[in-house]
N, C-alpha and C positions, 0 to 999 in steps of 0.2 A: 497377429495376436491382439485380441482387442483388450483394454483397461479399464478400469473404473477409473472415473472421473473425477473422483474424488480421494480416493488415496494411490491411487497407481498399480494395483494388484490388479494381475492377470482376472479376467472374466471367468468364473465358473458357465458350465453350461447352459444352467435354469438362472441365467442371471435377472435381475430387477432392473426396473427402467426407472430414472428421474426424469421428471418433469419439469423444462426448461422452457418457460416462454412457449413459443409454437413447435417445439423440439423436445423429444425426450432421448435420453443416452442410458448407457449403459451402467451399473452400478455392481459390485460384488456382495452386498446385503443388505438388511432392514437398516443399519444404522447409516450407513455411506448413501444410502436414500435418503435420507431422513437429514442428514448433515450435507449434502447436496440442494435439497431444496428450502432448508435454513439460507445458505449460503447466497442463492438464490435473492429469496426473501428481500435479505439483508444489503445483498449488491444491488437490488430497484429504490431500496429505502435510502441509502448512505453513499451509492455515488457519487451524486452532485457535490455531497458534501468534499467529499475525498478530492474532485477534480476544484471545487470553489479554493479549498484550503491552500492546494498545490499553487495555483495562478496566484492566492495571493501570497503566501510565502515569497513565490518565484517575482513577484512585482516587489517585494517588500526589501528583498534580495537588491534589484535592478538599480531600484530609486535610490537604495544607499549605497550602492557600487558608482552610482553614475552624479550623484546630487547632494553627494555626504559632506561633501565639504573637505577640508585637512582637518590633519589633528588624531589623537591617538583613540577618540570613538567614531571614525569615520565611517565606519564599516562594522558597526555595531546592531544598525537598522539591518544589514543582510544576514547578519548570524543570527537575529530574530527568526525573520523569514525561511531562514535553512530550519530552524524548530520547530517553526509552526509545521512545514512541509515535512518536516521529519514523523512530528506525532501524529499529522494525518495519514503517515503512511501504517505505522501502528495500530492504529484506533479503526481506520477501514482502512484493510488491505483487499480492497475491490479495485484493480488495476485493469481489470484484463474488459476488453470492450465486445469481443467476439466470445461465446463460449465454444466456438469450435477447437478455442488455443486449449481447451483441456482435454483433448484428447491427445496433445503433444506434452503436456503437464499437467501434473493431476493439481483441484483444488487445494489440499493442501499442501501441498510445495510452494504451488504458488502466493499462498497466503505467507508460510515460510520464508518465502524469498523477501516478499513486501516488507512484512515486518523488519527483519533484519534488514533492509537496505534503509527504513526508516529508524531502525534504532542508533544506526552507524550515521545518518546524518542528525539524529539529535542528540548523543552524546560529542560530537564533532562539534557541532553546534555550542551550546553550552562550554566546554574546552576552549573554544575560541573567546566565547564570550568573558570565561574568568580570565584568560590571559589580557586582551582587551583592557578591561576595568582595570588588573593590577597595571597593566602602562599605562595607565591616565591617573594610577594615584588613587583613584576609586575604591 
């Protein structure tokens, strides 16, 4: 049984195609077409971003796990870096590198999933960081 791509409902018969790069997939209507190739769009224009953010969160993370020094803001620079990487993940939730992965998950799960695993690393984030400041007196 095949899906839309976009939100994961069964394919009616006369279904619609999106338009992906040199690919088009299946859709269940005007809208989940239309929010498919937004999506689209969106994931040519703001990936770099998304993957830039991530490395440097992830470097920003490194350098003060590895170069921070002692002392009670040692690890102040990688609770940075988990934020930045966090609201990158919110802001573009364009993760997925193949679009073949939405025919195993629709669009919006996946955006679902992203968000939320970036919301939980920058409220985490954030938590760490007021704990942090109140042990140094801050």
């Amino acid at each position: 049984m095949e899906k839309c791509v976009y939100c994961g409902k069964a394919l009616p018969e006369d279904k619609l195609m999106a338009k992906v790069h040199t690919r088009s997939f299946g859709v269940c209507c005007e809208c989940c077409r239309e929010q498919t190739e937004r999506y689209v769009q969106h994931d040519k224009r703001f990936k770099t971003a998304l993957y830039l953010l991530v490395f440097a969160g992830g470097l920003g993370f490194l350098i003060s796990a590895f170069f921070g020094g002692s002392g009670p803001l040692h690890m102040l620079g990688a609770y940075i870096g988990q934020l930045i990487a966090g609201l990158a993940f919110v802001a573009f939730p364009y993760p997925i590198s193949s679009f073949e992965t939405f025919h195993a998950m629709s669009i919006r799960r996946v955006t679902l999933i992203t968000r939320g695993i970036g919301l939980v690393l920058s409220v985490s984030a954030v938590i760490l960081m007021i704990l942090t400041l109140r042990t140094a007196g801050i």
